[in-house]
N, C-alpha and C positions, 0 to 999 in steps of 0.2 A: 504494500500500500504506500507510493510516494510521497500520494498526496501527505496522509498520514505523517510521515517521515518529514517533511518538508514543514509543518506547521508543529512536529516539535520543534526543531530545530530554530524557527522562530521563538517558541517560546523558552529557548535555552536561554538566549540571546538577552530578551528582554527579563527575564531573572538575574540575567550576570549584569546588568546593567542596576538593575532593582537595588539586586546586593548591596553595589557599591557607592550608589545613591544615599540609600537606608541605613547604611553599616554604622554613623556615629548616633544614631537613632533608637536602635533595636538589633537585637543580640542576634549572631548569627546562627541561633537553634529557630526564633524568629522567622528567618528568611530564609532558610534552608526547603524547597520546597517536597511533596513525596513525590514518587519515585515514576507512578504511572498518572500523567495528567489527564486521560478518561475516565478517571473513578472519582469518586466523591469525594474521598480524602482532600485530593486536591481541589476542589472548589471551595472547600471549607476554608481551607489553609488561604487561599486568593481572600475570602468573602472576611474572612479576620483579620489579614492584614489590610485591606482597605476599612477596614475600623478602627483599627489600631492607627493608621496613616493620619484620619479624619479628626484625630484628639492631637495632632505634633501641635505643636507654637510655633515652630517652624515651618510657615506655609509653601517656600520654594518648596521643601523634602514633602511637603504635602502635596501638594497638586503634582508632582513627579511621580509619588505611588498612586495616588487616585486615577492616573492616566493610564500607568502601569497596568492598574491591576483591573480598570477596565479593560484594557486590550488583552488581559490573558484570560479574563474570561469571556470572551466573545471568540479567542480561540478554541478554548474547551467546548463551546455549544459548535463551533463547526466541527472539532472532532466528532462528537457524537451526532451530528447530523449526516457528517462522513462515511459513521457506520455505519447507520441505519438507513440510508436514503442515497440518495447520487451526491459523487462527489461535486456535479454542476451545483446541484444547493446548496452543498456547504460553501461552496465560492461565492455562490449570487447571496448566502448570508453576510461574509465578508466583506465584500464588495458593497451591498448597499448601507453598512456598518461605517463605512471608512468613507462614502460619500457624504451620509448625515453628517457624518462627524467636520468633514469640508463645508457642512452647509452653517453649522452653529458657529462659535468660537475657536477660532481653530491657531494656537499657537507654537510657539517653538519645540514645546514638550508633545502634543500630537504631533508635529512634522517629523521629529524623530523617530516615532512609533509607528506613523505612516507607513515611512520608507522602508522598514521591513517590508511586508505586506508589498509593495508597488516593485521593490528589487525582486522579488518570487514571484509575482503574478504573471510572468508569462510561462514562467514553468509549470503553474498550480492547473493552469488555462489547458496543456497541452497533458497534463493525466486527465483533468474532467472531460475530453474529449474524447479521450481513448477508450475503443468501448471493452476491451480486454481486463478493465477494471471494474466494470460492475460489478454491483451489490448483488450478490446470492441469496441472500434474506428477501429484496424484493422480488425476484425472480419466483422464490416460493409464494411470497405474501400475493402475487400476480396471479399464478396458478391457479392457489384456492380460491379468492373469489370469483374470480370466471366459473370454476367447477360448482360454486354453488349459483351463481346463477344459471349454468346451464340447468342444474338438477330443477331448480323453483327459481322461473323468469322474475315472477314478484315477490322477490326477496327482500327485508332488511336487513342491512348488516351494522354492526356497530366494531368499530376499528378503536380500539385504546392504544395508546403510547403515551411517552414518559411526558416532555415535555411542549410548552407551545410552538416554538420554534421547529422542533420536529413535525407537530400535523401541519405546517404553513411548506414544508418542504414535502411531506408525501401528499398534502392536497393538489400542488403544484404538478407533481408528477403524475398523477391521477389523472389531471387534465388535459396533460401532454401524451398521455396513453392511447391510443385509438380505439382501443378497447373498453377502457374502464372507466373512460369521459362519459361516453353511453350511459352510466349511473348518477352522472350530473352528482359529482360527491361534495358532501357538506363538511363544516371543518366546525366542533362546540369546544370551547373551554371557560375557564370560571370568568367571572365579572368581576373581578378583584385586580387588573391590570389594567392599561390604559388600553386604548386602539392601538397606538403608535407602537406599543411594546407586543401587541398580538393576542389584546383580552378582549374579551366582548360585552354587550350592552347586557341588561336583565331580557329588551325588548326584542335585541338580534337574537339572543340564547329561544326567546319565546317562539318567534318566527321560524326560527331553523326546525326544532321539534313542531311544527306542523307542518313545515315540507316532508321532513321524514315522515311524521306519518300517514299523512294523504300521497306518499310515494315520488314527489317532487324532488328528493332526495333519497338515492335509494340506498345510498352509503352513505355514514358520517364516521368521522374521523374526530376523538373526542382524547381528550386528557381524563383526569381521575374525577373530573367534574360530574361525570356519566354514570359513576359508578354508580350512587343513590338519586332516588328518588324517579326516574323514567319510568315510564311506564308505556311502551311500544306495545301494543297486542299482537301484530306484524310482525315484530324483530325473531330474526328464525337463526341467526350467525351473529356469533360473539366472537371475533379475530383479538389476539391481545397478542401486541406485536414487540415481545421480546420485554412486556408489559409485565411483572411479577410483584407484588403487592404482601401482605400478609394472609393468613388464613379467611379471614375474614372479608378482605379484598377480591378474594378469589369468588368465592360463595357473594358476593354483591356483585361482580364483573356479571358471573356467569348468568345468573339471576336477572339481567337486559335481556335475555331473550325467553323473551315472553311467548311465542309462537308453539303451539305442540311440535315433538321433535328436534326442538330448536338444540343447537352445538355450539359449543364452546371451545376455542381452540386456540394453545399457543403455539407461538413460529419464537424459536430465539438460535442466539446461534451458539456452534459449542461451547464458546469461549464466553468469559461474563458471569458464570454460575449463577443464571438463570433456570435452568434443569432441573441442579440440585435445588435451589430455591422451591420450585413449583412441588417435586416428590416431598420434601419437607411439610410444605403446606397442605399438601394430601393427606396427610401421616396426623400433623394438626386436625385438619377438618373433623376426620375419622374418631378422634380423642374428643373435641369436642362436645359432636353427635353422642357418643358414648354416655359423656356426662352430662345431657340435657338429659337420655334416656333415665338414670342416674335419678335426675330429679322428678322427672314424672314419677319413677315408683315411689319415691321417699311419700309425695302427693296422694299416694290411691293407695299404701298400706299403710304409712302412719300417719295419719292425716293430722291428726293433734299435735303432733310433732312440728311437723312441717309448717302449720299454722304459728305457732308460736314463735319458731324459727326465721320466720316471713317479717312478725311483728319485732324480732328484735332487730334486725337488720333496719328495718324502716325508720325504727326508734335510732340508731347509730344514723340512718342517713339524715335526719330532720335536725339531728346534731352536727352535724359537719355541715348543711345547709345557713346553720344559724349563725354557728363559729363565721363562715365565710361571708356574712353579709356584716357582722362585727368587722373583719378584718378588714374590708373592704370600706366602710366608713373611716375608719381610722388612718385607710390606707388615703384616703380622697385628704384627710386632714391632715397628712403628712405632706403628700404635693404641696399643700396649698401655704405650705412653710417652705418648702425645699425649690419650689420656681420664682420665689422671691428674687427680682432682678437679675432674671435669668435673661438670656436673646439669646436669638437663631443667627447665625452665618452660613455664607451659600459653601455648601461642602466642595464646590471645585475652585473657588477663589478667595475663600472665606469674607470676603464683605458682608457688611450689618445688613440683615433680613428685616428682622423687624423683634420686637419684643413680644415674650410670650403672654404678659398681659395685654398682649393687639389683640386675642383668638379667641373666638365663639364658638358655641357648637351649633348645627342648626341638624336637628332630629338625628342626635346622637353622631352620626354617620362623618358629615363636612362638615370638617374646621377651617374656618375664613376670618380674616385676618378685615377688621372695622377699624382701620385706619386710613384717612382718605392718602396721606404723606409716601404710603406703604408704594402707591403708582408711580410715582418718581422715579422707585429703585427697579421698575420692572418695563420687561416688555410682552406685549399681548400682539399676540399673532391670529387672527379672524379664523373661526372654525363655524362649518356652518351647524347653523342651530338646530339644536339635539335636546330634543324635551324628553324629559326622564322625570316620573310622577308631578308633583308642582312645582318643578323647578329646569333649568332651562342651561346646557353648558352652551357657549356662544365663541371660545376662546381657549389658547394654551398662552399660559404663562412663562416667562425667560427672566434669568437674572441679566439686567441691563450691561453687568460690568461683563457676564463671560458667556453667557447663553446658556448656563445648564440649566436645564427643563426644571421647574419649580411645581408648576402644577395646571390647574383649570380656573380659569373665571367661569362663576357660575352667575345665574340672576334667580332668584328668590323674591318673591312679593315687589316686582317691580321691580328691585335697588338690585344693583353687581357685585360682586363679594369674590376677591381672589380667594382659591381654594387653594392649600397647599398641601406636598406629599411630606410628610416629616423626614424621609428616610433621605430626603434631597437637602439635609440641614446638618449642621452638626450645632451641637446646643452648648452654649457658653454661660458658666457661671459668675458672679461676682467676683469671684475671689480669681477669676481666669482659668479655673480647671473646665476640660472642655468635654464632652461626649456624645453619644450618638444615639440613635431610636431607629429600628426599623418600622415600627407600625406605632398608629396613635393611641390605641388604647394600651400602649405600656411605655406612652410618653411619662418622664418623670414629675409630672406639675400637670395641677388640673385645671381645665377647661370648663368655663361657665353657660351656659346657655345662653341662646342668642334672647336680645329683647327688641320690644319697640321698637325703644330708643335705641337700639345698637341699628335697628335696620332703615328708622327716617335720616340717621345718619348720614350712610350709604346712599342715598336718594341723588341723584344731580340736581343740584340746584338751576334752575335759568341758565342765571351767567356761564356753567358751564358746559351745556348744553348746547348753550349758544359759541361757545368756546368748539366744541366739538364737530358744531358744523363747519365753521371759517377752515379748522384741520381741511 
């Protein structure tokens, strides 16, 4: 596999550089990265030290690993796009990677990480092309669905894979099939990512599940979003493509295909310990089932037993219930000590965000920042309008000084509210100790509800309205 070959070797490169960037920063057990950059190990190792980067004081060493350790994980996703799909995808993933990244802020520290990438790219071009290197896994995954749709013309199938990235590269392929375009395939996964990054609406996810099931879509190609809660009466084929989950996971996979007869089947390849994964969780399933059986009889021979048994447990859970809404209150009044003269800076250039008594909540979910001063430091890029329940996104947000993507402008009763992602911040204390949040509900400091008066705020007044037209 060259290609393979050729995109470690990039990422040698850019770690021996990392290294000696990092070295007066962090300890060289630190930066030592593991051994195979297709396993998870190593995404951890990238995904901590760009955490660890995000807290330096030292913002040159900062935004040097931040860039870093973005380009090696967007190598790691075409690795594994590599192996599971055509090596053309994992180039056209790079490839339109390396042009966004020419389109936003693009300085000396990208140019350097560039040029890897643009020195290889004519080699990368000339294996994707070769057709002596295709992917054997799709050749199989090709075969069987054909075969089930020869057996049953009006088939649904449901296709699982790991990641989003992945079903954007075998929907692509699907389409360019001449075969298996014929299925007009659909591609679902969660609504917890943006568009841009390859998530979907609540209302896209809605729409897709009624072409599958009116046969509009006679394939979908879903992430683990699919696992629960569908309910296809049609769906007759369950493909999980190299797709292996827990005991549990399997027995909810399998369980989409709701259709009598319907089959379940994985494709993986030998290599991965995928296999032994699947036997393993057969072995679980089996233990299980055992032990529900287990519990039915405890139910129908000692029933008195069993009842009481039932009642203490319930009793232990309505106490752990209780405890945890104590801690939780305590926990809200601990925040509300601890983001005392807290602010945000932009995690790629660290300039002032805004402070985190700017931030509302508006029905739990967006946090939008009720400072009119906040638009100064930003730029908003026109997206067309996308109504989602009462509320309306119109816009993506950019930090003015570097471009990194901040968030969404949304509108709410009228007024515009920038919405932002936390995990696009790094969070500064008083005292100048700095750190990070990947998600807001284990932001360190709490957020108040939006009011009124937070949102007549927000309202344009005249003057600037009229300000907005002269624009």
């Amino acid at each position: 596999d060259p290609f393979a070959t050729e995109i470690n070797r990039i990422m040698e490169d850019i770690e021996k550089s990392l290294a000696i960037e990092a070295s007066k920063h962090l300890a060289p057990a630190q930066l030592k990265p593991p051994g195979q950059r297709d396993k998870q190990p190593y995404e951890q190792w990238v995904v901590t030290l760009a955490r660890k980067a995000a807290t330096l004081k030292d913002d040159g060493v900062s935004r040097t690993i931040h860039a870093a350790t973005t380009h090696l994980r967007k190598y790691t996703d075409a690795l594994a796009i590599n192996a599971d799909a055509r090596t053309k995808d994992a180039l056209q993933y790079l490839d339109s990677f390396v042009t966004g990244l020419q389109e936003e802020g693009f300085d000396s520290t990208d140019e350097d990480l560039v040029n890897h990438f643009r020195e290889a790219k004519q080699k990368l071009q000339e294996y994707a092309a070769d057709p002596k290197y295709s992917n054997p896994k799709l050749d199989q995954l090709r075969h069987m669905i054909l075969q089930a749709y020869e057996e049953k013309p009006d088939s649904r199938c449901l296709l699982f894979c790991k990641t989003r990235a992945l079903t954007i590269a075998l929907l692509t392929w699907m389409r360019e099939d001449p075969s298996l375009c014929k299925l007009n395939p659909g591609r679902l996964v969660g609504a917890g990512a943006s568009e841009s990054t390859g998530g979907m609406t609540k209302n896209q996810q809605v729409e897709l599940l009624d072409l599958f099931t009116t046969g509009g879509h006679k394939i979908v190609i879903s992430t683990s979003v699919a696992e629960e809660g569908i309910d296809i009466a049609k769906c007759n084929f369950v493909f999980r493509y190299d797709y292996v989950g827990n005991e549990i996971g399997k027995v909810q996979t399998r369980g989409r295909g709701r259709a009598e007869g319907s089959k379940s089947v994985l494709i993986a390849g030998r290599e991965g310990g995928n296999v032994l994964k699947e036997k393993l969780n057969t072995i679980r399933e089996k233990l299980m089932e055992k032990a529900m059986n287990q519990v039915w009889q405890m139910q129908n021979e000692t029933h008195g037993d069993f009842l009481k048994e039932v009642r203490r447990l319930q009793l232990e859970s309505k106490k752990d219930r209780d405890l945890a809404q104590a801690l939780k209150e305590l926990e809200k009044k601990t925040k509300k000590d601890f983001g005392k003269g807290m602010k945000l800076l932009c995690l790629k250039c660290k300039c002032f965000v805004c402070n985190v008594s700017d931030f509302r909540k508006i029905k739990e979910n967006h946090h939008v920042v009720v400072d009119k001063a906040f638009y100064q430091r930003i730029i908003i890029t026109p997206h067309p309008p996308k109504k989602i329940d009462d509320w309306e996104m119109n816009g993506k947000i950019y930090c003015m000084n570097c471009r990194q993507d901040w968030g969404i402008q949304m509108v709410y009763r009228q007024a515009s509210f920038p919405t932002l992602k936390i995990d696009c911040f790094v969070l500064e204390k008083p005292d100048g100790q700095r750190l990070t949040c990947q998600k807001w509900k284990k932001a360190p400091f709490e957020v108040d509800d939006i009011t009124p008066d937070d949102i007549s705020g927000m309202l344009k007044t005249p003057e600037e309205e009229e300000e907005e037209v002269d624009d």
